[in-house]
C-alpha positions as CSV (number, residue, x, y, z in Angstrom):
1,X,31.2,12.3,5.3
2,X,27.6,12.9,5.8
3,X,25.7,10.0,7.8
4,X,23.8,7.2,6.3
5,X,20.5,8.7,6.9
6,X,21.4,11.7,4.7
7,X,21.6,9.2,1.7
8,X,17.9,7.5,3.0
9,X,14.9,8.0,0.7
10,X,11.6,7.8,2.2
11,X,9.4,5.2,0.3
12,X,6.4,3.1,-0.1
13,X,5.9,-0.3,-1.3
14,X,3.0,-2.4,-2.7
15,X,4.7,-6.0,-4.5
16,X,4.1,-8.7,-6.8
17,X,5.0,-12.1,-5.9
18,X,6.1,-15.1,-8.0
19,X,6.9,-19.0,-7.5
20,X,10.9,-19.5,-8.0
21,X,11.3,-22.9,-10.4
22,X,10.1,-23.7,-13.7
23,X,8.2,-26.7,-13.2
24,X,4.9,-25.2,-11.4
25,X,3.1,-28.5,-11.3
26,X,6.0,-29.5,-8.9
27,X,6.4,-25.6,-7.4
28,X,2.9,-24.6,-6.9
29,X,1.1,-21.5,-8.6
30,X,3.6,-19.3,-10.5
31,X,2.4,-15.1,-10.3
32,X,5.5,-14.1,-12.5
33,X,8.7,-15.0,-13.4
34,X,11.6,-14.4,-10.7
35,X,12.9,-11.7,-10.0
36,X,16.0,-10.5,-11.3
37,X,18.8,-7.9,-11.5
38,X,18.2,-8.0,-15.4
39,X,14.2,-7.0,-14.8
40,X,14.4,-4.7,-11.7
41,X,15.0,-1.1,-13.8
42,X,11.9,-2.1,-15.6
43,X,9.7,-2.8,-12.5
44,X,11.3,0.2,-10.6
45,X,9.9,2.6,-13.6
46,X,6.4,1.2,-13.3
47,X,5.9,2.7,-9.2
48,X,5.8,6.0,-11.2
49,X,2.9,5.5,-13.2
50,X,4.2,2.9,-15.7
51,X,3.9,-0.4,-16.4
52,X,6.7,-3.0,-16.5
53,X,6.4,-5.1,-19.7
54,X,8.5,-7.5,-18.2
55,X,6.1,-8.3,-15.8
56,X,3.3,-9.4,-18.3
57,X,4.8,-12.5,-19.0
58,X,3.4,-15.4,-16.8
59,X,5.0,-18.9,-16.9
60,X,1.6,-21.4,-15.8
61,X,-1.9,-20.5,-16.7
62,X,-3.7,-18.2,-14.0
63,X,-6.0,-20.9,-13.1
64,X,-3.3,-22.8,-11.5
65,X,-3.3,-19.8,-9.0
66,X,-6.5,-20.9,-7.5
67,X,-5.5,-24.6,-6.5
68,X,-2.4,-24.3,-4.8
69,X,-3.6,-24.6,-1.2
70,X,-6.6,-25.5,0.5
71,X,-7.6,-21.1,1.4
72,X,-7.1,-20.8,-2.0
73,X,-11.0,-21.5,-2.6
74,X,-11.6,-19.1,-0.3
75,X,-11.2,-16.9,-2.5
76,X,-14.1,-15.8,-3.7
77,X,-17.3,-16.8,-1.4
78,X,-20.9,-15.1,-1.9
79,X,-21.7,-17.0,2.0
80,X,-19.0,-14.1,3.3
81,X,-20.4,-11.1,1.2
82,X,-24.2,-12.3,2.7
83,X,-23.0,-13.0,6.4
84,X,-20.8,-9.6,6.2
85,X,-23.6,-7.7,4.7
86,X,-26.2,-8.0,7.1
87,X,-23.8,-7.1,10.1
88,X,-22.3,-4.2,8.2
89,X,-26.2,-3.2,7.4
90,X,-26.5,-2.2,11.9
91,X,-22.9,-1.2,12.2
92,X,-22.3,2.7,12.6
93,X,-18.3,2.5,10.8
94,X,-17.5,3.5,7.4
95,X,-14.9,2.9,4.6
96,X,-14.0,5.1,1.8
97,X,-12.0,4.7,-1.4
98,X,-10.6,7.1,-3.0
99,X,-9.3,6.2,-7.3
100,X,-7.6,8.3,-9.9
101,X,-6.8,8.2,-13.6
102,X,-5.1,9.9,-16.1
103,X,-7.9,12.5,-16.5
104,X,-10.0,11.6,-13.2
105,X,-10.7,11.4,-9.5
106,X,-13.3,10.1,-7.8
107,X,-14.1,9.4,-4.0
108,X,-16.7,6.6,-2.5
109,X,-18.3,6.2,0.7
110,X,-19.4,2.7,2.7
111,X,-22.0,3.2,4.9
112,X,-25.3,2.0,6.2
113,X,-24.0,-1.7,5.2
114,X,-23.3,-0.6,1.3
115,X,-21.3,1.6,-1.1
116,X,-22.4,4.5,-2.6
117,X,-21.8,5.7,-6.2
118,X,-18.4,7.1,-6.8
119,X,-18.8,11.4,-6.8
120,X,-16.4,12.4,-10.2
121,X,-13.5,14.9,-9.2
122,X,-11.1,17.4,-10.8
123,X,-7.5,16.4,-11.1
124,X,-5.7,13.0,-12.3
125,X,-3.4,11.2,-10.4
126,X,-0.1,10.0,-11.8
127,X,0.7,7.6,-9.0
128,X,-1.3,5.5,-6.1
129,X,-3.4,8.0,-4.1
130,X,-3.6,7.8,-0.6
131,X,-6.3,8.2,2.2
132,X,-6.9,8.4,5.6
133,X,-9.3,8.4,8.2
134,X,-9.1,11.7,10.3
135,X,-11.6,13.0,12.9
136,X,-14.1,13.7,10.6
137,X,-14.3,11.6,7.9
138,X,-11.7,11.5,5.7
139,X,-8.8,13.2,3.8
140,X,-6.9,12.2,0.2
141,X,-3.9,12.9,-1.4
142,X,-3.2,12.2,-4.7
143,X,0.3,13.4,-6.7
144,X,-0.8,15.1,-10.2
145,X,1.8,15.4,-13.0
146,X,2.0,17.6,-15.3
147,X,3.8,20.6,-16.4
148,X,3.4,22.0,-13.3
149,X,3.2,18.9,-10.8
150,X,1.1,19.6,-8.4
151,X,-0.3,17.8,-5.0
152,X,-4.6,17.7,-4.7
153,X,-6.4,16.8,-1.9
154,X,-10.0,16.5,-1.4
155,X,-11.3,15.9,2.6
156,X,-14.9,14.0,2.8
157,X,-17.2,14.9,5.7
158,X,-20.9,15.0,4.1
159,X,-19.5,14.8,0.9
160,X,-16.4,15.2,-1.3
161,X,-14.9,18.2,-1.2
162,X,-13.1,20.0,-4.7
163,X,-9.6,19.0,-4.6
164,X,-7.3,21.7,-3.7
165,X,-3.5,22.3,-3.9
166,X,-1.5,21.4,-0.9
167,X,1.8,23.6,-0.2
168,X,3.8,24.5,-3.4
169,X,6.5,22.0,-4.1
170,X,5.0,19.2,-6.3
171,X,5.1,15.7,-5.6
172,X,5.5,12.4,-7.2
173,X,5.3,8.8,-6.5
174,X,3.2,7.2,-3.7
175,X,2.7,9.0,-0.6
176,X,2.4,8.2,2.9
177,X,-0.3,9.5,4.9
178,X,-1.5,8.9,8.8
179,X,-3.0,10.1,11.3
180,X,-1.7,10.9,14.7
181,X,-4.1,12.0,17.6
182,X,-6.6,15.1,15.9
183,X,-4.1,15.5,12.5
184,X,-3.2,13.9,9.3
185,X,0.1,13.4,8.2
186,X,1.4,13.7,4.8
187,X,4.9,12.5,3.9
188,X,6.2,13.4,-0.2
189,X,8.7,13.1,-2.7
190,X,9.5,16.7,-4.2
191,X,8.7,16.5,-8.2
192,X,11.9,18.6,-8.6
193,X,14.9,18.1,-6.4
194,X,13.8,14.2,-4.7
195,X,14.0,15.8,-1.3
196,X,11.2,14.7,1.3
197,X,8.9,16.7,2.7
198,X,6.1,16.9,5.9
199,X,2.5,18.5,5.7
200,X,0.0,18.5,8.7
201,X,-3.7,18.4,8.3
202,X,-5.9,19.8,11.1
203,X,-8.9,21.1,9.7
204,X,-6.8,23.1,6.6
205,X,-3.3,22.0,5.3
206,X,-0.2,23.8,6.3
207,X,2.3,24.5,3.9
208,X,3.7,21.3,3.5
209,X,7.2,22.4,3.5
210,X,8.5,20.7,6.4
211,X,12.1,19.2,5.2
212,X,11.9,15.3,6.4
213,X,14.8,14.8,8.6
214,X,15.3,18.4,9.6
215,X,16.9,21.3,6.9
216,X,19.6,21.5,5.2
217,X,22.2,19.0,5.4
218,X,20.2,16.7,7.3
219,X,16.8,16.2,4.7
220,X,16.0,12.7,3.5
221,X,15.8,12.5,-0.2
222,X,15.6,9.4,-2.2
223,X,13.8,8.3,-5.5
224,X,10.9,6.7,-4.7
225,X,8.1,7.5,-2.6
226,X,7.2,7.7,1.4
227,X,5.0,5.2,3.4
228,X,4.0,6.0,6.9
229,X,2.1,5.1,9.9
230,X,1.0,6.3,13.6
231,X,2.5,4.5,16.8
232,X,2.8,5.9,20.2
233,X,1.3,8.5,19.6
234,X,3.9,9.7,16.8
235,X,4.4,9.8,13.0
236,X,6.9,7.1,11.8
237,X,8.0,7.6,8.3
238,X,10.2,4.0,6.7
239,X,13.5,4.3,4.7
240,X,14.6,2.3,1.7
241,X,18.4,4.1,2.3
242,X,20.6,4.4,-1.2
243,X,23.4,2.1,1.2
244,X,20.4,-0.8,1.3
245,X,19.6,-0.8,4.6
246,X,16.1,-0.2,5.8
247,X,15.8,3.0,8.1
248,X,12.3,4.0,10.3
249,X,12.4,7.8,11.6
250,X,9.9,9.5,14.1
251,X,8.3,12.5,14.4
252,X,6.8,13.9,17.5
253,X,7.0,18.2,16.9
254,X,10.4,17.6,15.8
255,X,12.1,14.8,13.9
256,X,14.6,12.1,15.7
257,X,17.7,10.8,14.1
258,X,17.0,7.6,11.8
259,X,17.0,4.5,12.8
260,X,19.4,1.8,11.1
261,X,17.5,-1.6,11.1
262,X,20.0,-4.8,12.0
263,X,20.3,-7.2,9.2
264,X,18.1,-6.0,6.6
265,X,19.0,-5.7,2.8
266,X,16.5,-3.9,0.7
267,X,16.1,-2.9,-2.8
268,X,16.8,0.6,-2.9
269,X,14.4,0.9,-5.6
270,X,11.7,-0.2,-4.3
271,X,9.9,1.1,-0.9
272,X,8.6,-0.4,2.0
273,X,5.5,-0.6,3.2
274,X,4.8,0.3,7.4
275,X,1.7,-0.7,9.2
276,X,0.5,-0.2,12.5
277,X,-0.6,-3.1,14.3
278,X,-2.8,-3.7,17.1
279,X,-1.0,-6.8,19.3
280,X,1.9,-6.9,21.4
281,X,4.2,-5.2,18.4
282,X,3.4,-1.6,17.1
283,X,4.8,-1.7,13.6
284,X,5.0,-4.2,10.6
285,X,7.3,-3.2,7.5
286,X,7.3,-5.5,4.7
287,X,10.3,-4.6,2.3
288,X,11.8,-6.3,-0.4
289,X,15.3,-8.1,-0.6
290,X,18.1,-6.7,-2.6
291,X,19.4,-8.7,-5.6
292,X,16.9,-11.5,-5.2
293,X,13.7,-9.6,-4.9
294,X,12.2,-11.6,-1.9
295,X,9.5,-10.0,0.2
296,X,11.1,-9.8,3.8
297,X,8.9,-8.8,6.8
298,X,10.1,-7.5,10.4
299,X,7.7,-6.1,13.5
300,X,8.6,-3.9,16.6
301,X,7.7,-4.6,20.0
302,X,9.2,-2.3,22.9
303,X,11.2,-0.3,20.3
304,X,13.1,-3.4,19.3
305,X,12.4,-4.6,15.7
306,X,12.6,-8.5,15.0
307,X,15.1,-10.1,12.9
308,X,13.6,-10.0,8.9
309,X,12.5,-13.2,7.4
310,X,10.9,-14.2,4.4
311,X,7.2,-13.8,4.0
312,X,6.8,-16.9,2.2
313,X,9.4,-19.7,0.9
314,X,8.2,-22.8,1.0
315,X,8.9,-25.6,-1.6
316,X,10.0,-23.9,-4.5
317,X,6.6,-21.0,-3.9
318,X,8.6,-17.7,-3.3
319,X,6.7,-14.4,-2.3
320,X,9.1,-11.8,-4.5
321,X,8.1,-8.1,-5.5
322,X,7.8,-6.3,-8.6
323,X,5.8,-3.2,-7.2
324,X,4.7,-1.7,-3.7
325,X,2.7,-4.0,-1.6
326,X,-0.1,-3.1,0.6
327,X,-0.1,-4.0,4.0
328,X,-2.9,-4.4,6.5
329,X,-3.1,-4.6,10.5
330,X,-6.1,-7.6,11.2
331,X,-7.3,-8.3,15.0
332,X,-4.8,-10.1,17.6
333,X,-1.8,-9.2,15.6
334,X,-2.3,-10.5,12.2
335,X,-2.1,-8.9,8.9
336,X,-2.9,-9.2,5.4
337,X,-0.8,-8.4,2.4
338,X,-1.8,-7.6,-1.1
339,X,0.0,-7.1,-4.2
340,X,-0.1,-7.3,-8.3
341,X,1.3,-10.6,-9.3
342,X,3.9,-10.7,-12.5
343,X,0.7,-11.5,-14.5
344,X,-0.9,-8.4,-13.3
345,X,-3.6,-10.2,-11.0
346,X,-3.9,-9.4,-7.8
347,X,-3.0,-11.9,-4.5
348,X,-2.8,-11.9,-1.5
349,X,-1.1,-13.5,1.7
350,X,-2.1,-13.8,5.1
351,X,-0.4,-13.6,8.9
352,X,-1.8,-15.6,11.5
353,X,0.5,-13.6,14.0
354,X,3.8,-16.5,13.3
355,X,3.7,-17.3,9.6
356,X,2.2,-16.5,6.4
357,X,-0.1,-18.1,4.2
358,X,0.9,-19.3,0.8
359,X,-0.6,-16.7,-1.6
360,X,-3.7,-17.3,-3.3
361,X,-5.7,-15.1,-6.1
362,X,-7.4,-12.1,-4.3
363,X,-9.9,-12.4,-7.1
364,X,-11.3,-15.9,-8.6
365,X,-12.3,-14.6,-11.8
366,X,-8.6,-12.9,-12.2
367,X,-8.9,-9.6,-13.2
368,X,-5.4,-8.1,-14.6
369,X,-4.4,-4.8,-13.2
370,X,-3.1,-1.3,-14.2
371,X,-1.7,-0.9,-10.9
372,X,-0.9,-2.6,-7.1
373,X,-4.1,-3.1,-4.9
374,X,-4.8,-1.3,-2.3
375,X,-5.7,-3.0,1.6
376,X,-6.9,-1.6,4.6
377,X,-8.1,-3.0,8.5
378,X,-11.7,-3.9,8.3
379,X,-14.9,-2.7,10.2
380,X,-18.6,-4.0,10.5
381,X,-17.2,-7.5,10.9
382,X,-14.4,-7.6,8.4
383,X,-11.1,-9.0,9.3
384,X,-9.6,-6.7,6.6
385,X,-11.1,-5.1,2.9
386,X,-8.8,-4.7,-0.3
387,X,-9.6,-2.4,-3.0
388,X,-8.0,-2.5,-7.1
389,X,-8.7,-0.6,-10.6
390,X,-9.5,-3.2,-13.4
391,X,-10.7,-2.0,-16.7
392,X,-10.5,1.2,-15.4
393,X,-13.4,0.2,-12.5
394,X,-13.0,0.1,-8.6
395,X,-13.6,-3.2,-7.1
396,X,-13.8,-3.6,-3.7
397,X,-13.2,-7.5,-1.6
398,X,-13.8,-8.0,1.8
399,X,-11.9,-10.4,4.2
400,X,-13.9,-12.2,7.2
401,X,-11.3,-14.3,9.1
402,X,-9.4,-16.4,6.4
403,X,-12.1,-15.9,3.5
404,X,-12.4,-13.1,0.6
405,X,-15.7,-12.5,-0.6
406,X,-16.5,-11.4,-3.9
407,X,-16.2,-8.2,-5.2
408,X,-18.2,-5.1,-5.5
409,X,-18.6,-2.8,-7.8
410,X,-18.1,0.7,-7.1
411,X,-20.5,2.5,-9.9
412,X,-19.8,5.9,-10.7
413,X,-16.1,4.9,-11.5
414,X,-14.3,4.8,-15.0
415,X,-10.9,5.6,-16.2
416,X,-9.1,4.5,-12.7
417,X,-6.1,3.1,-12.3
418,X,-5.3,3.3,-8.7
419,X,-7.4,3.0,-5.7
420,X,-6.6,3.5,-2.1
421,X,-8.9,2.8,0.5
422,X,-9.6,3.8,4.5
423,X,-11.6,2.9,7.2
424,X,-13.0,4.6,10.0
425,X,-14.6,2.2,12.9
């Protein structure tokens, strides 16, 4: 019998989260209905590029979303997108997003305290791009489907380059993508046999070939796609294992045996999301719980991972997923999560390094969404910045300590549906 880590598959997750109860007046804002056993094929079959029409349904008006707790008017303040705009004008750091479509790319720079227009690209992107600062500027990946699936990146020094093919195999799903020391790091999920695989990016890609886990025998395959992040000076790749137990593997030239985390339970189905952080522990993963769909959160600190708890349960107000969530390190250890609620607007939730906040609407005019926001750390004064696709526009919102600004526009986009988004201090 093979070991557990030969059934693991590599994934990602962004997630939606809803209030448990009927009675929201008494439960607080409801972002979908719970999550069940009944619903979960639906929402699995939306990570690849669908949408879950069980997840339109919404039982308390979206305003309700907005009055839950007292950061909730936070929300949206112009006295944030002022303050942060006249530091980020002197500040030398950049950010970039990155969007695709059904017929459409397109990539966006931040600099010199504003965003530029969107440059259109070749390709489409079937699935939630991803992109990465590298020493540079910046390189994206984005999974194209097709009769002949086929992975494009396109790298951004002075400008956008034409996306390209990288390796031969195909992928599908969401992708992870970090960058260790001088090189990017790509981690897929073959279009064709659901195997993971391991590109390098230093200057050109390689031939993306590299079977996660080792060949043979040993490769990781799953059926959804890969997250990953950098820490100690490694690649660490997260596990959504087909026995429901969350793995985290590391590669350093070669890859290490996978690690079994104690006492989690995760939805095979859906991915995790990893995150490096920058206090005492390394990694965050944010997963979600089999059968009851809970979003369940656990750090490491000297190689040890914490016991998982919930990210948010507190009278009746349950954070649950229905997609991937996006995760994102903030100074002294905290983080930010943001996801697509079961109406299709997005939240988010905040850690203040012990708990999380109850979630609150990203967005104050609530915009619906054709897929899970994006998140990444801040620069030029930002605590964190979020990026989504509504109407087939890129917004982009901007965290300074506990309080969202508005969003901005990014012109030059149309007929997005995902956005992913980088910084680079």
């Amino acid at each position: 019998m093979r070991h557990s880590v030969l059934s693991c598959g590599l994934v990602l997750a962004l997630a939606a989260c809803a209030a448990q109860g009927s009675d929201s007046s008494t439960h607080g804002p409801v972002f979908g209905d719970d999550a069940s056993a009944s619903d979960s094929s639906a929402d699995v079959a939306a990570q690849d590029g669908g949408d879950s029409a069980s997840d339109t349904s919404v039982a308390d008006s979206a305003g309700d979303a907005s009055s839950h707790d007292a950061s909730a008017s936070d929300a949206s303040t112009t006295d944030v997108a002022n303050d942060t705009g006249s530091d980020a004008s002197s500040c030398t750091s950049t950010m970039a997003v990155f969007a695709g479509g059904a017929s459409a790319l397109a990539g966006a720079i931040f600099t010199n305290g504003h965003w530029g227009a969107a440059s259109p690209l070749t390709g489409s992107a079937s699935s939630p791009p991803a992109i990465a600062a590298s020493a540079s500027g910046y390189v994206a990946v984005a999974a194209q489907q097709g009769t002949t699936p086929t992975l494009l990146s396109s790298v951004y020094t002075t400008s956008w380059s034409a996306p390209t093919a990288v390796g031969t195999i195909g992928a599908r799903d969401t992708l992870g993508l970090a960058t260790v020391g001088a090189n990017v790091h790509l981690t897929y999920l073959g279009s064709a046999d659901s195997k993971f695989y391991h590109g390098v990016f230093n200057g050109s890609w390689d031939a993306a070939s590299d079977p996660v886990g080792g060949s043979g025998s040993s490769q990781s395959f799953g059926g959804s796609g890969s997250t990953a992040a950098a820490a100690g000076g490694a690649l660490v790749v997260a596990q959504s294992g087909s026995n429901n137990f969350v793995y985290d593997q590391t590669w350093s030239s070669s890859w290490q045996a996978a690690h079994q985390q104690t006492g989690t339970s995760v939805e095979a189905g859906i991915a995790p999301t990893l995150v490096a952080m920058n206090g005492a522990a390394d990694l965050m993963i944010v997963y979600v719980r089999k059968t009851d769909f809970h979003l369940m959160w656990s750090t490491r600190a000297n190689g040890a991972w914490s016991t998982p708890a919930e990210v948010y349960n507190m009278n009746g107000n349950v954070a649950y997923a229905n997609d991937p969530v996006a995760v994102a390190a903030r100074p002294g250890g905290k983080a930010a999560i943001v996801f697509r609620g079961g109406n299709m607007v997005p939240y988010t939730t905040l850690f203040d390094g012990s708990a999380w906040s109850a979630p609150v609407a990203l967005d104050s005019t609530m915009p619906t969404l054709a897929a899970p926001p994006a998140i990444a750390s801040g620069v030029c004064g930002d605590d964190a910045v979020a990026a989504y696709a509504t109407g087939g526009v890129v917004n982009v919102v901007r965290l300074v300590g506990t309080t969202w600004g508005s969003p901005t526009v990014i012109s030059g986009t149309s007929g997005m549906k995902y956005a992913a988004i980088a910084t680079r201090p």
